[in-house]
C-alpha positions in Angstrom: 10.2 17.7 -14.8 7.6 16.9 -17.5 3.9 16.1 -17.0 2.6 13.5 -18.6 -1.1 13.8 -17.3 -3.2 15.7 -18.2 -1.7 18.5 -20.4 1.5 17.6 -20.9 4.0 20.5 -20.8 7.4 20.6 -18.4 6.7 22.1 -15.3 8.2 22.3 -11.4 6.9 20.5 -7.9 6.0 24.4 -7.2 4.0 25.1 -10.2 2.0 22.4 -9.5 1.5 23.2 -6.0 0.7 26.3 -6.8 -2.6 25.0 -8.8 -4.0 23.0 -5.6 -6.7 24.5 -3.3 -6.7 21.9 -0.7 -8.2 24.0 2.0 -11.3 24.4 -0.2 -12.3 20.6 0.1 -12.8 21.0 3.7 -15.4 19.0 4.8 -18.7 19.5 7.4 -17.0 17.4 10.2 -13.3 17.1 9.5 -10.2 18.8 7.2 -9.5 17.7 3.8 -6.7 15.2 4.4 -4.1 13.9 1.9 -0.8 12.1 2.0 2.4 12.2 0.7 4.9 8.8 0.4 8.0 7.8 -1.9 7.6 4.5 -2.6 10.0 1.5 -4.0 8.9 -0.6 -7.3 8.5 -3.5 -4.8 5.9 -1.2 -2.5 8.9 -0.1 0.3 8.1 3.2 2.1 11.5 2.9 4.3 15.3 1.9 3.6 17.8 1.5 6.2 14.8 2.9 8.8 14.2 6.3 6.4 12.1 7.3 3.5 14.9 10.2 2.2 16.9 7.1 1.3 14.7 6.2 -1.4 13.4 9.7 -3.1 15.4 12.1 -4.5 15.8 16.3 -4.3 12.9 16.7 -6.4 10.9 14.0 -4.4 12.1 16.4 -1.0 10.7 19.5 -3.3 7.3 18.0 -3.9 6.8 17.6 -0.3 7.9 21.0 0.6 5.4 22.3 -1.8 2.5 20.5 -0.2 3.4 21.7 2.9 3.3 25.3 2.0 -1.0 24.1 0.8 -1.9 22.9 3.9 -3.0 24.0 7.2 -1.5 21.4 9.3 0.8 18.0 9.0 0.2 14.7 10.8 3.1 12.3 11.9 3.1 9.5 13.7 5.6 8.6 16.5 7.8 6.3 14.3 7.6 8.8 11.5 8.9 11.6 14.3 11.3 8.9 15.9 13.7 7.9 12.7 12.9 11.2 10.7 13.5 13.3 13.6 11.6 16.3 12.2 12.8 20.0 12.0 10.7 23.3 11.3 7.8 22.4 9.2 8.4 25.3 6.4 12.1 25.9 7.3 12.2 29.0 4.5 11.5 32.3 5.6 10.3 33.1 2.4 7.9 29.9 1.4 6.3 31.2 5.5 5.7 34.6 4.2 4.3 33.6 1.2 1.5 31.3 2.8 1.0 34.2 5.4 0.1 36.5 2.0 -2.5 33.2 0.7 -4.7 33.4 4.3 -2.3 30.7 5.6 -0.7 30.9 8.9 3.3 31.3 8.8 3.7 27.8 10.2 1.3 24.8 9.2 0.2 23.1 13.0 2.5 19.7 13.5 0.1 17.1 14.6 1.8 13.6 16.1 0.0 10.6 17.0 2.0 8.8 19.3 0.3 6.3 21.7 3.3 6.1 24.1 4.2 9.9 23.5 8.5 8.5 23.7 9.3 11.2 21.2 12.8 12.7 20.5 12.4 16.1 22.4 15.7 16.9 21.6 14.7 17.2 17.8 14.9 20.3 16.3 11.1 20.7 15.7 10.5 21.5 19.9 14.2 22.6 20.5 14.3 26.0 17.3 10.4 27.5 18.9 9.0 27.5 15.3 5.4 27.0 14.8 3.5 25.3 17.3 3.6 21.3 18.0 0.3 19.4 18.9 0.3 15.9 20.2 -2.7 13.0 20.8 -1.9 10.4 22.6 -3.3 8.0 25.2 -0.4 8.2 27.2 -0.5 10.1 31.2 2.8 11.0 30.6 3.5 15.0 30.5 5.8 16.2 27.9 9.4 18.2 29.2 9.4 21.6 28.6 10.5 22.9 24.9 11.4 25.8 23.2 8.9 24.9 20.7 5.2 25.4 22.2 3.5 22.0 22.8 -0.2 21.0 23.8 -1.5 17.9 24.2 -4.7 15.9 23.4 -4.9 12.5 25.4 -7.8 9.9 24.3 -8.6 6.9 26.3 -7.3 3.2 25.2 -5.9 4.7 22.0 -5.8 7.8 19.8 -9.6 7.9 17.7 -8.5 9.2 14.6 -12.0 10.8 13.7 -12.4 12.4 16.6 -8.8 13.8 16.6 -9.5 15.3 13.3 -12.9 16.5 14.2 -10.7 18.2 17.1 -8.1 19.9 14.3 -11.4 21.2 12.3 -13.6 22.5 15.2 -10.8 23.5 17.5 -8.2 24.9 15.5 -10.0 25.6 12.2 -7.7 23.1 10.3 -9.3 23.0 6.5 -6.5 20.8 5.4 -3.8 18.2 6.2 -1.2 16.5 5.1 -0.1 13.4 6.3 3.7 12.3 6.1 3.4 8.5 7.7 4.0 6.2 8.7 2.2 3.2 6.9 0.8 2.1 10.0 -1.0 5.7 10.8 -2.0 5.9 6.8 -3.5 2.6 6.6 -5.7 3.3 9.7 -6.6 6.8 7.8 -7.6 4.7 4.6 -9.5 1.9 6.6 -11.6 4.6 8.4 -11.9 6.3 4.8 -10.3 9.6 6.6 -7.9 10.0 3.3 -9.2 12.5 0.1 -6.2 12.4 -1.9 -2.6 10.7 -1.9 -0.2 11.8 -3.5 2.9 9.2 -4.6 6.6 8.9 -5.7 7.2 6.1 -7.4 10.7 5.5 -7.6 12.7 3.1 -9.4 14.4 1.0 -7.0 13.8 -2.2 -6.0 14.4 -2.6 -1.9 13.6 -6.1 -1.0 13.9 -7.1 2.6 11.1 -7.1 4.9 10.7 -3.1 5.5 7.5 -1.7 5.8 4.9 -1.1 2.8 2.5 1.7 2.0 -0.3 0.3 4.3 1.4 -1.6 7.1 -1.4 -3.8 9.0 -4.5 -2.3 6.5 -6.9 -5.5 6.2 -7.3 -6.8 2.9 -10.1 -5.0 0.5 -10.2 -3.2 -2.7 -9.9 0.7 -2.8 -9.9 2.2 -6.1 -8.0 5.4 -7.4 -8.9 8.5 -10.1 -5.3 9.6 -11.5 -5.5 13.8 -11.0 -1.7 14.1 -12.6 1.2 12.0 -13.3 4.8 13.8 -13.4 8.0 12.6 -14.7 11.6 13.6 -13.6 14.0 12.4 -16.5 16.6 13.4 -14.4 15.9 10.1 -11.5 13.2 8.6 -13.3 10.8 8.9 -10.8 7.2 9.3 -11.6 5.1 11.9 -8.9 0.8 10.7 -9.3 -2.1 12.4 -7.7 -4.6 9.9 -6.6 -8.1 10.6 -5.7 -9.1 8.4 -3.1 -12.7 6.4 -4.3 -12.9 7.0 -8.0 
């Protein structure tokens, strides 16, 4: 992997994890939140249902790395239905290495899902690693998993702010990353709840009629600052940092 931007100089999805100090940004009310999406040249997030199909080993390495600089990561029910999530930080290694940075073994797994109709037979509540937390609207109470679960219910449906307002006060969360899906990202970005966002652009055209980036975001201008832009000659992928508003 080269970087292009700034600096250029080869360089790994670890390295330059290494340099970001997410939980720093931490705001008065609410974590630092940034995202993570692969993305087609024709603006698909999903092929065949998944967003693996469209990134690449080193795009599956980038997001590891962000998870290991973050205190928690947000899903949405979609998100947890088709990509049916394991452990967060599956490597013993990459847990005892953000236990030696001030970082909790296990980043918090945060789902917003409405409806709460999860897959509980999905490795993330069946392996008991790290802890699960869920907001939803629903009445429904979750079966009992290996994994430990607790559960946030809002009236009507899931308030975003407050929910992350929750994460901050309740369970010191500094930062987050969320993985998706477009729909919970563009109601993030409309409520201007989203710091940073970090993209792979891959190049494949989809075509179809699969979700974008920002499924259901009403039409406005947001405007991006480029932190870094990566390339992989190997895939010819190109991995940006966005800031969000500059």
């Amino acid at each position: 992997m080269q970087r292009l931007f700034p600096d250029p100089a080869p360089t790994t999805p670890a390295d330059q994890a290494a340099e970001l100090d997410l939980v720093a940004n931490v705001h008065e009310t609410r974590p630092c939140v940034v995202s993570n999406f692969v993305v087609t040249m024709d603006g698909r997030v999903t092929l065949g249902g998944r967003s693996g199909q469209i990134g690449s080993d080193t795009d599956t390495a980038m997001l590891i790395a962000l998870r290991t600089r973050v205190d928690a990561v947000m899903i949405g029910g979609g998100t947890m239905r088709a990509e049916r999530y394991g452990r967060v930080v599956g490597d013993p290694a990459k847990r005892a290495r953000r236990e030696q940075e001030g970082l909790s073994a296990d980043p918090l797994m945060v789902i917003v899902s409405g409806r709460m109709d999860l897959p509980w037979d999905a490795r993330l509540f069946t392996e008991d690693g790290g802890q699960v937390l869920i907001f939803t609207s629903s009445d429904d109470e979750p079966p009992e998993t290996a994994t430990p679960v607790r559960v946030e219910r809002h009236r009507d449906q899931v308030d975003l702010a407050a929910a992350l307002g929750h994460l901050k006060r309740e369970r010191g969360i500094r930062a987050l990353l969320c993985e998706g899906g477009p729909r919970l990202h563009a109601q993030l970005l409309e409520q201007d709840l989203i710091d940073e966002l970090f993209m792979t652009h891959a190049p494949k055209i989809a075509g179809g009629e699969g979700p974008r980036l920002v499924a259901g975001l009403p039409e406005s201008e947001r405007t991006f600052g480029l932190s870094w832009l990566l390339h992989e000659p190997d895939t010819g992928e190109l991995f940006a940092r966005y800031r969000v508003g500059d």
